[in-house]
C-alpha positions, -999 to 999 in steps of 0.1 A, spaced: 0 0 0 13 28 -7 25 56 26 9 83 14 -26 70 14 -18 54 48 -11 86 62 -43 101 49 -62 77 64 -45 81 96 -52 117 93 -88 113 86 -97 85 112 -80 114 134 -102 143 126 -132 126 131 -126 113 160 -114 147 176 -145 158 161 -166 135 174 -150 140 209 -152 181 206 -191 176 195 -196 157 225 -178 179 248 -201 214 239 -230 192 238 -244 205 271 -277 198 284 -293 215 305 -305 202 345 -314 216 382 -286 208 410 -303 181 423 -291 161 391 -265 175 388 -253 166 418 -257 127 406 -241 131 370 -204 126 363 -206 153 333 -205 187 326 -236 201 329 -258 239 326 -276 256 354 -298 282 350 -312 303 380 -302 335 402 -277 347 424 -288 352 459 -269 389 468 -282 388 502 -258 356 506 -220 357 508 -202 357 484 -163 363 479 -134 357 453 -101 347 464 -72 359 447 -47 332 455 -68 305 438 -83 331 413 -120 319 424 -153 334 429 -177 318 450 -213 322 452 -248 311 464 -270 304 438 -308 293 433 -323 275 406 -356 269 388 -365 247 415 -358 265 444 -325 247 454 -294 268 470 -260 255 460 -227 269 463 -211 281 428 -174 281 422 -162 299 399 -125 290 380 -120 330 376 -133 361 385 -162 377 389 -183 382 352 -188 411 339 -229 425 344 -228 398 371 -246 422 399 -268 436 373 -277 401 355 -319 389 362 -306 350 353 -276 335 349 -260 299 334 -231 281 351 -217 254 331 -194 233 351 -199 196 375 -213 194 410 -180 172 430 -172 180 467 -205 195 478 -201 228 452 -205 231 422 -174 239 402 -181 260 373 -161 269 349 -183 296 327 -209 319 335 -234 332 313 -254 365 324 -285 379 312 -288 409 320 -320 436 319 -331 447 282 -320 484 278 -349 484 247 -376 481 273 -398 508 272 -432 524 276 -450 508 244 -481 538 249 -457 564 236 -447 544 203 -486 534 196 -494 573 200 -466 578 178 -486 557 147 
């Protein structure tokens, strides 16, 4: 056989399977922290940050931690890998991606959403028609 096509297939069986591993990897679904808590994988969490609970970042381990409730009403601890996100104390919802392992859940991105600044009084634009 000649090397050249060998190589190519090496190359090829290569790429898909990084591929296929990479697909698999930002396939994320979406969960509450009770199940979280019993899967092994990476895993989203929507819900709110509860200001009127502690929270702190700690320089030497470049972490933010935070108390955070989700659509079901359960409080678990957040651990950031980082610091804190920008619009984080303005943000109505947020995501944290990460895994739940020794009683926190260790996150390691945060997504915020954050208060439309297109919200208005709709009166004034039907008056304006």
């Amino acid at each position: 056989m000649n090397l050249k096509i060998v190589i190519a297939v090496v190359v090829i069986v290569a790429a898909l399977i990084f591929g296929a591993m990479s697909f698999v990897e930002s396939n994320v679904e979406y969960t509450d922290f009770a199940r979280a808590e019993t899967v092994a994988k990476k895993v989203q969490v929507k819900g709110v940050w509860m200001k009127e609970k502690e929270a702190s970042f700690d320089a030497s381990k470049s972490q933010f931690t935070f108390i955070m409730k989700d659509d079901n009403a359960k409080e678990a601890t957040v651990v950031l890998e980082g610091a804190k996100p920008n619009n984080f104390d303005i943000a109505t919802s947020i995501v944290a991606k990460g895994r739940y392992h020794d009683g926190a859940f260790h996150a390691t991105e945060i997504l915020t959403k954050c208060p439309s600044k297109y919200n208005g009084d709709s009166t004034a634009v039907k008056k304006s028609l």
